[in-house]
C-alpha positions as CSV (number, residue, x, y, z in Angstrom):
1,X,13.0,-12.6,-6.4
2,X,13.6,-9.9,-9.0
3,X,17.0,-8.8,-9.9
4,X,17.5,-5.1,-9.9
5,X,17.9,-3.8,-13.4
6,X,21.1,-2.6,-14.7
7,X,22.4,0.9,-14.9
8,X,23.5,2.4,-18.0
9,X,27.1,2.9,-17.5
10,X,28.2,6.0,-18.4
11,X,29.8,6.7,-22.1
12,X,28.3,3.5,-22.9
13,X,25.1,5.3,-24.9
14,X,26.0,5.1,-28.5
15,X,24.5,8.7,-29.7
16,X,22.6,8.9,-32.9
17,X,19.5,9.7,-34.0
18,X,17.6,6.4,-33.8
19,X,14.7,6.3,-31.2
20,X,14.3,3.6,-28.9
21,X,11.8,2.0,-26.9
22,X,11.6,2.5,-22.8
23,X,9.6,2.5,-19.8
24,X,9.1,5.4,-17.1
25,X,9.9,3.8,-13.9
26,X,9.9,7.2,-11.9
27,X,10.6,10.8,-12.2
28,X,11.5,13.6,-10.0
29,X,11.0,17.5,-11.2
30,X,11.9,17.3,-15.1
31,X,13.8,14.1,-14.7
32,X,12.4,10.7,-15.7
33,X,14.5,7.2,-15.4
34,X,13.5,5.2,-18.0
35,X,13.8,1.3,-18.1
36,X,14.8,-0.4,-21.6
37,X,13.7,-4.0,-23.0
38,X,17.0,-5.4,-22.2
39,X,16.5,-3.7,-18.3
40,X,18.7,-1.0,-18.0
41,X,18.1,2.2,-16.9
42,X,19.3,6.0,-17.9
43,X,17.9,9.6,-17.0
44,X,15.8,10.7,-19.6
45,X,14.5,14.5,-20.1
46,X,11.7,16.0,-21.8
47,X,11.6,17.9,-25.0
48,X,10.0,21.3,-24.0
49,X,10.3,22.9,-20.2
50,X,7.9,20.7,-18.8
51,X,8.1,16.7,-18.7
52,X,4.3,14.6,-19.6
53,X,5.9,11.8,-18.8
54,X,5.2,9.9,-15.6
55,X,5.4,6.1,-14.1
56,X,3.9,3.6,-16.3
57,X,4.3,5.3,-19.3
58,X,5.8,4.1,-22.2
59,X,8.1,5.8,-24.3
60,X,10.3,6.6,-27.5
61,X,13.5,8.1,-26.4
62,X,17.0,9.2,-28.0
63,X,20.7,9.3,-26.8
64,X,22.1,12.4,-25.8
65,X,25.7,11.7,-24.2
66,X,25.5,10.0,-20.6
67,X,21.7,10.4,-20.7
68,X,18.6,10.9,-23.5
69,X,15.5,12.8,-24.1
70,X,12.2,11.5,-24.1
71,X,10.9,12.4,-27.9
72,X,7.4,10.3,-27.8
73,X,4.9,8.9,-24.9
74,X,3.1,6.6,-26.5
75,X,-0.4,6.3,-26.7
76,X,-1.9,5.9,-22.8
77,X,-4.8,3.0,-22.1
78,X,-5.3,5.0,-18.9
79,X,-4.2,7.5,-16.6
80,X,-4.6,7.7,-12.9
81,X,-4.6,11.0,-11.4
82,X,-6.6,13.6,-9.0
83,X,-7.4,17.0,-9.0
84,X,-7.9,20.1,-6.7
85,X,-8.5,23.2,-7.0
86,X,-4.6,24.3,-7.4
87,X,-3.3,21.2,-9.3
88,X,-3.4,18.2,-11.2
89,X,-1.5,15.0,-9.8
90,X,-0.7,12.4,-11.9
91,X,-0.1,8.8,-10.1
92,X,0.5,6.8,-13.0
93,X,-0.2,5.1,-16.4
94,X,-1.0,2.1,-18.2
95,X,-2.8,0.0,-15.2
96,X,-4.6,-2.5,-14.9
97,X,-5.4,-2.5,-11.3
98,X,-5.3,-0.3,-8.1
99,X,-5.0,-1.6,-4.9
100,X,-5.9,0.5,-2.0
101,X,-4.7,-0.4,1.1
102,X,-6.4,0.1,4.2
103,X,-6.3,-1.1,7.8
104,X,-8.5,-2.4,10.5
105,X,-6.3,0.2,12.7
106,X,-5.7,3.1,12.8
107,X,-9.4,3.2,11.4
108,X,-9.7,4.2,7.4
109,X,-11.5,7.0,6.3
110,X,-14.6,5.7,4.3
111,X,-15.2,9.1,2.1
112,X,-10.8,8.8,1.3
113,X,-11.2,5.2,0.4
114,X,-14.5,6.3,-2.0
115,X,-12.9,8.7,-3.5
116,X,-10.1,6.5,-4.9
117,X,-12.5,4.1,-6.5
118,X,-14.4,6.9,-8.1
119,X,-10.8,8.0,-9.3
120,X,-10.3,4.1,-10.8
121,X,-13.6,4.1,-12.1
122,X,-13.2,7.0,-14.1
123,X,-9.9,6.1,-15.6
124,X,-11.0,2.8,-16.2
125,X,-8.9,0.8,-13.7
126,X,-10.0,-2.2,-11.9
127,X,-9.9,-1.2,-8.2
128,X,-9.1,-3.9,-5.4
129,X,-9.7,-3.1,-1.6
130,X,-7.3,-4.7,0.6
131,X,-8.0,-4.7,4.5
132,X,-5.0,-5.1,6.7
133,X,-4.3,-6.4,10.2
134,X,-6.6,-9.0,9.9
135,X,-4.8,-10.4,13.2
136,X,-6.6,-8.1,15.3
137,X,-9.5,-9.7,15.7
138,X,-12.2,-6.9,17.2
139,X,-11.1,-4.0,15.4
140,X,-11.0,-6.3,11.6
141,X,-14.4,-7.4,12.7
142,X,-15.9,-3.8,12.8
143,X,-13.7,-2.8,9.7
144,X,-15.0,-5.9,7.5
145,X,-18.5,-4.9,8.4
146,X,-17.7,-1.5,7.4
147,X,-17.0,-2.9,4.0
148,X,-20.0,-4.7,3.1
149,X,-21.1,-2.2,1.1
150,X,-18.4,-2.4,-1.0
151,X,-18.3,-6.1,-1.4
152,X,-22.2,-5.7,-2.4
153,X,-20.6,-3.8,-5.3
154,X,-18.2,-7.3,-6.3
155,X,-15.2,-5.1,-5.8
156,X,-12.7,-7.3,-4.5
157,X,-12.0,-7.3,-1.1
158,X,-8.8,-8.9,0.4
159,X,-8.0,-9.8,4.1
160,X,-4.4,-9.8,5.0
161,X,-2.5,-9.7,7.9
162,X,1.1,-8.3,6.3
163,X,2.7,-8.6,9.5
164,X,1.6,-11.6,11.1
165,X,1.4,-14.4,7.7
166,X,3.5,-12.8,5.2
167,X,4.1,-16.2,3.5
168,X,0.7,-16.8,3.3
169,X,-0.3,-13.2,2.3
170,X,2.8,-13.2,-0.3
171,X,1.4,-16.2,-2.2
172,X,-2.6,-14.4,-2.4
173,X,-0.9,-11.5,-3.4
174,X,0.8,-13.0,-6.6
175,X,-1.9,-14.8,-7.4
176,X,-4.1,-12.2,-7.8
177,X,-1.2,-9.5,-9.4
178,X,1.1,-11.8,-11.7
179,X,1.5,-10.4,-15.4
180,X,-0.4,-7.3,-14.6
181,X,0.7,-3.8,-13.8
182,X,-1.0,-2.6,-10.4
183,X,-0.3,1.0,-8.4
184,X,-0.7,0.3,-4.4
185,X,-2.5,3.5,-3.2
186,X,-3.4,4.0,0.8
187,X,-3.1,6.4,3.9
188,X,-0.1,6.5,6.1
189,X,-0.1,3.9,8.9
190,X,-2.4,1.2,6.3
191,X,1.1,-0.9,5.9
192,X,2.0,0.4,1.9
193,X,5.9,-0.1,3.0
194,X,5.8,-3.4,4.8
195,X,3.8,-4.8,1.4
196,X,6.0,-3.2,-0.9
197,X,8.8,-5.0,1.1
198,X,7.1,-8.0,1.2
199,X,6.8,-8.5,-2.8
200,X,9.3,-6.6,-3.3
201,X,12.6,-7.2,-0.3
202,X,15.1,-5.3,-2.5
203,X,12.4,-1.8,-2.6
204,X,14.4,0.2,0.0
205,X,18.1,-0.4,-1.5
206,X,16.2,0.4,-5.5
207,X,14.7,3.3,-3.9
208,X,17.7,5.0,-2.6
209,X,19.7,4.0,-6.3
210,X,16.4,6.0,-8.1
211,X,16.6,8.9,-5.8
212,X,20.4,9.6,-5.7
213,X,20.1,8.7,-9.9
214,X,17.2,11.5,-10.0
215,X,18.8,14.4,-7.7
216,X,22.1,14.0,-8.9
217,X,23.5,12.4,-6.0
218,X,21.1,14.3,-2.8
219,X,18.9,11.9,-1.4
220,X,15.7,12.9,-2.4
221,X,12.3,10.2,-2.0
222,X,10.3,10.0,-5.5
223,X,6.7,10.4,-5.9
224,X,6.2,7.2,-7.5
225,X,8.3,4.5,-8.2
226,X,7.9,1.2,-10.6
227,X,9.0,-2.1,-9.1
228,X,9.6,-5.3,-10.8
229,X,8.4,-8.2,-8.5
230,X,9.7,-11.4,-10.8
231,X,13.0,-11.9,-12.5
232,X,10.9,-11.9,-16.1
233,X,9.5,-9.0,-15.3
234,X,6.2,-9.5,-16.2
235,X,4.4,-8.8,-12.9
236,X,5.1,-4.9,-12.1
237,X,4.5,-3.2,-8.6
238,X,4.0,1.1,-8.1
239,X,4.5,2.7,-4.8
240,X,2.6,5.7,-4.4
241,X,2.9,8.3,-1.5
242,X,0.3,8.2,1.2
243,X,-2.1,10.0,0.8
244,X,-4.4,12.4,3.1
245,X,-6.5,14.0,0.4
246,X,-8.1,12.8,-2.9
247,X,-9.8,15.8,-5.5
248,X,-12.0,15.2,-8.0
249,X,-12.4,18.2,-9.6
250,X,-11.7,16.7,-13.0
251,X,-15.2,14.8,-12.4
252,X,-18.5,16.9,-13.8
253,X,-21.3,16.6,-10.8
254,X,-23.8,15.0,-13.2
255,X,-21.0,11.9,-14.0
256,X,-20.6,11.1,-10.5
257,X,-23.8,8.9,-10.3
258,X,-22.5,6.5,-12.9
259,X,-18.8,6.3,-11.3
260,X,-20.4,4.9,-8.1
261,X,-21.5,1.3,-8.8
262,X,-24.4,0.9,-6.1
263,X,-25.5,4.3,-7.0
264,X,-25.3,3.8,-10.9
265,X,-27.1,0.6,-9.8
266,X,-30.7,2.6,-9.6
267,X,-29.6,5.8,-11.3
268,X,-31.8,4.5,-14.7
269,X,-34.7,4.2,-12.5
270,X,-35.6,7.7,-12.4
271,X,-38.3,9.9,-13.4
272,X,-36.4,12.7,-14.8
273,X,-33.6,12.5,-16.6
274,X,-31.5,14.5,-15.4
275,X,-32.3,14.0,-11.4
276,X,-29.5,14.9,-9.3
277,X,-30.5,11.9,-6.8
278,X,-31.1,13.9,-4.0
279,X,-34.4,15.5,-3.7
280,X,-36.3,15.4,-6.7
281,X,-39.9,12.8,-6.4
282,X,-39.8,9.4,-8.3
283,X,-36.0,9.4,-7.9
284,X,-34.6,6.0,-8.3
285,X,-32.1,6.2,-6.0
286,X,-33.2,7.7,-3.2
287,X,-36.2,4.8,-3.1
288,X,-33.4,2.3,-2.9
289,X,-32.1,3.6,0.2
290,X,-31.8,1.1,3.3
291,X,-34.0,3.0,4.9
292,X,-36.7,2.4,2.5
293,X,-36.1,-1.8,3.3
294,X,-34.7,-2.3,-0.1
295,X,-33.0,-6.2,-0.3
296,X,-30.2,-4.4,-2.1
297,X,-30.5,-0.7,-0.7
298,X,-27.8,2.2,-1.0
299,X,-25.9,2.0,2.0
300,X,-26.5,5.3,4.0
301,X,-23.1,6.5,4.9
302,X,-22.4,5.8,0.8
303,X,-25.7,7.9,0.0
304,X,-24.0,10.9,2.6
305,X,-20.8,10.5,0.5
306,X,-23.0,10.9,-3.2
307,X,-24.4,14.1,-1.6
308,X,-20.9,15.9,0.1
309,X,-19.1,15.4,-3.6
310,X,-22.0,16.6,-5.4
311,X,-21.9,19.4,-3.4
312,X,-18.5,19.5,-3.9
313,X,-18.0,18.9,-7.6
314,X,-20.7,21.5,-8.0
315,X,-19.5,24.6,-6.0
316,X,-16.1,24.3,-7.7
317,X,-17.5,24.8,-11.1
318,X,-18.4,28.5,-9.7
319,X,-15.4,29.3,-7.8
């Protein structure tokens, strides 16, 4: 089990001007608590009115009595984020995978779920899709099938049943996430708190240290939070809040084809160049639907969801 990093006691940051290293391990308004090599931790604020920083990120920062100022984020591989038409959210950075959680029950929305692997693609991210409550035996059956689109694609899929064989599910888990750096995404009710707990049994009491830490002393839930799940801290873990809507209005219309794996599948098969895949004649795409008896066809539910965020993707470039 991980040991909770240490705090930075106060009076103990020796002022100067020398920059050190640290990680963001979550923020809240225009404060950031950052994590150093040796594990402890200190409220860090931006340079400037407005804090870039977020989770995942790492950073060059400088001591400033009890606390320091973030003075460099460092270049990002990635960035994970969505987009509507008011704002920009930014989950976190520097991933290498994102797991989205769903569950057999309450039933997952397919277009939510396909919009958070459009979002991975486009950063770059390695996506996994995890299916919970695999105990439930009729209602996993009909959610698996649901999926077999998706594991057409080779995204990996992951039955667990987080309530039932937590051992068991604790052991796949690591397996698949140790030395790697992975943000756990999914609706309310999918079971994002009972896995955090499960890799992570100290994630409540951390939690309420970060957000008394962040808020001055009012209780206040972050955003996003980093976890360390081994003592060597080598294998990190992000909560995310749930989530209920996903924009992708930082995703042109035209790139959406290629972020879609079974669509980008056919999309060079074309007559035109610049076919939208949904009407024009000798389109790739749309003779690759089931329908048309294709071995490896576009499911039809995925082809519906191509079409809705074209539509989109396309009226907000006018609005």
């Amino acid at each position: 089990m991980a040991k909770p990093p240490r705090a930075i006691a106060k009076g103990s940051i020796a002022t100067g001007a020398a920059q050190r290293d640290g990680l963001v391990i979550a923020s809240h308004g225009r404060h950031c608590l950052v994590e150093t090599p040796e594990g402890e931790r200190l409220i860090c604020h931006p340079r400037g009115k407005k804090s870039q920083a977020v989770v995942g990120d790492r950073v060059k920062w400088q001591a400033s009595e009890d606390e320091g100022t973030i003075e460099k984020i460092e270049p990002r591989r990635n960035l994970f984020y969505r987009q509507d038409e008011i704002r920009t959210k930014s989950f976190a950075a520097n991933l290498d995978h994102v797991l989205i959680l769903i569950a057999a029950e309450p039933e997952f929305s397919e277009h939510q779920l396909a919009r958070a692997l459009i979002a991975a693609e486009a950063a770059g991210i390695t996506p996994i899709i995890a299916l919970n409550k695999s105990d439930l035996a009729g209602p996993f059956e009909r959610a698996w099938a649901r999926l077999a689109p998706y594991r057409r694609m080779h995204h990996g899929v992951l039955p667990l049943s987080l309530k039932a064989s937590g051992d068991v599910d604790r052991a796949s888990l690591m397996k698949l996430l140790a030395g790697k750096s992975t943000l756990v995404l999914g609706p309310s009710g999918a079971g994002k708190s009972t896995l955090i707990n499960l890799l992570v049994p100290s994630a409540s009491a951390l939690t309420n240290e970060i957000s008394y830490a962040l808020n001055s002393g009012k209780h206040t839930t972050t955003s996003t939070t980093w976890y360390w799940v081994d003592a060597e801290r080598t294998t990190g873990l992000i909560d995310s809040p749930g989530f209920q809507e996903f924009g992708l209005h930082h995703i042109a219309p035209m790139q959406l084809a290629s972020l879609m794996p079974d669509i980008a599948a056919h999309a060079n098969e074309c007559k035109f160049y610049n076919c939208t895949h949904l009407h024009e004649p000798g389109c790739g795409v749309i003779s690759n639907l089931e329908s048309t008896g294709s071995e490896d066809g576009i499911n039809s539910t995925r082809y519906r969801i191509y079409g809705e965020l074209f539509s989109e993707l396309s009226q907000k470039r006018y609005t």
